[in-house]
N, C-alpha and C positions, 0 to 999 in steps of 0.2 A: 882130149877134146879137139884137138889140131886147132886151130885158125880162132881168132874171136875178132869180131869188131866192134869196138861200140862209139856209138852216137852220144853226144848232148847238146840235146838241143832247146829250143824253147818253145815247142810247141810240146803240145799233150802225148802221151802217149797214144790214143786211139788218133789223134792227128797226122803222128807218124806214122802208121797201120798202115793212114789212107792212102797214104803217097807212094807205100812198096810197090813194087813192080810185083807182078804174078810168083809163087814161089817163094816170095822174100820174109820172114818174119822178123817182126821184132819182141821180144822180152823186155819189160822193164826188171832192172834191178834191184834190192832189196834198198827201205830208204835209209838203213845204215848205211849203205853201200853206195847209195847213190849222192851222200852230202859230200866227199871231198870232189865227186865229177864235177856236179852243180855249183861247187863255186869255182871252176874254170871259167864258165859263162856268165856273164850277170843277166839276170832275167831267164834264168834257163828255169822248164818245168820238169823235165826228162832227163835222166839216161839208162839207154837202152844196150841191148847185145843186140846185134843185126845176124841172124841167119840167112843162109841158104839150105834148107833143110837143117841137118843137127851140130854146123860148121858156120863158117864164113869161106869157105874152099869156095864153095861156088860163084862167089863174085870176084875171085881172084885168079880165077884159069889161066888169063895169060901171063900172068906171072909166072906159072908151072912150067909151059909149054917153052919155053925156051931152053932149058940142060934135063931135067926128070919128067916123069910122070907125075902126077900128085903124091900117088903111093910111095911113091918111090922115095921123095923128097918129101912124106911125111914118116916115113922110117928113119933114114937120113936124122931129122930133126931131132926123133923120139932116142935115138941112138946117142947123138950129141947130149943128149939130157939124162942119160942113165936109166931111163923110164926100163922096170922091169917089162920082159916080154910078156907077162899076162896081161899087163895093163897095156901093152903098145897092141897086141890083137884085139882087144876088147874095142880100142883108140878105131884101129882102122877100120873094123865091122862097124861102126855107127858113121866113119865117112864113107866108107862103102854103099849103107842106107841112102847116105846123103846125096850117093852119086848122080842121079839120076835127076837131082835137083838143082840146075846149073843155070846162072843166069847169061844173060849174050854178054860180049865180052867187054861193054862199054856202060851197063849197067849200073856199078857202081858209081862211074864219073855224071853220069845221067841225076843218078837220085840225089847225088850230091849238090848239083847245080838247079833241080828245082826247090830241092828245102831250102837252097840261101832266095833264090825267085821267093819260095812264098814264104820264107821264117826268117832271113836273115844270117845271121853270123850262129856257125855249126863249130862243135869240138869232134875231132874223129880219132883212135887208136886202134893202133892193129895189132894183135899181142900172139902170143903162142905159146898155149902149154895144155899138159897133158891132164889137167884137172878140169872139172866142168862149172868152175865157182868163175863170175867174171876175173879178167886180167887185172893186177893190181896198179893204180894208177902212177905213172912212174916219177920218178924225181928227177927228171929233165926239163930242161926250158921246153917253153910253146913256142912249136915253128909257124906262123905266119902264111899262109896263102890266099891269094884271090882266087874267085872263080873262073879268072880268064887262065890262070896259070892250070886248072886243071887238063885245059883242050889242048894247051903246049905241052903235058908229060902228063899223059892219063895214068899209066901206072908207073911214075917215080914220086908221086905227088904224097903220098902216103908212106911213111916209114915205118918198119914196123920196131915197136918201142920206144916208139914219141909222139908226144900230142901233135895233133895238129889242126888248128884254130883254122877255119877256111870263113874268112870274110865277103857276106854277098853283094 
């Protein structure tokens, strides 16, 4: 699947929709799937998978662009993980598809900082793996962010395989 991110938040699914930028989709998740997200937040109505096309690659570009290509550092990854090579081809022809689906590079700090503006306090994870079911939610502490701390480290703000609670 490469890249996954998902949202919980307290606003509706179609509320969420409203706010993607161009390109961006979101899914909700199954509501077996989605009771241990929803009590991370109280009051939350949502969680979702956030795409850029059939990934979340695209809102994470400049992460890539600093040592690999995407491809590159998504074989890399699929390598680390023992993913057989049928399934790591399979893996990168659907972010291949996704290519073309990129957001600008500030995007995600963007969307982030108008859901706490108009919803408040958001859960966010970044996961990675090569199946297409959401990431499972992990058993680590919730690291704490404000919104001002997103403009100081746009992309160190999010780690990937831990929550991260961003208070608006």
């Amino acid at each position: 699947m490469c890249y996954q991110l998902v949202l919980v938040s307290t606003l509706t699914l179609s509320e969420v929709r409203s706010m993607l930028p161009a390109g961006l989709h979101a899914d909700a998740m199954g509501p077996s799937t989605q009771a241990p997200w929803r009590a991370l937040l109280p009051a939350s109505q949502t969680a979702v998978v956030l795409r850029a096309g059939h990934c979340a690659c695209g809102l994470l570009r400049p992460r890539f662009r600093a040592a690999h290509t995407d491809e590159a550092h998504l074989r890399e990854r699929y390598r680390q993980l023992r993913v057989p090579r049928v399934e790591v081809l399979r893996a990168l022809e659907r972010h291949r598809r996704s290519a073309a689906t990129h957001a600008s590079p500030d995007a995600l700090a963007r969307l982030v900082t108008e859901h706490a503006r108009n919803a408040g306090d958001s859960a966010w994870l970044l996961g990675f793996s090569p199946h297409d079911e959401p990431p499972a939610l992990p058993a680590t502490t919730v690291t704490r962010r404000r919104v001002a701390d997103l403009a100081a480290d746009p992309d160190g703000w999010l780690v990937e395989g831990h929550v991260t609670l961003v208070q608006g």
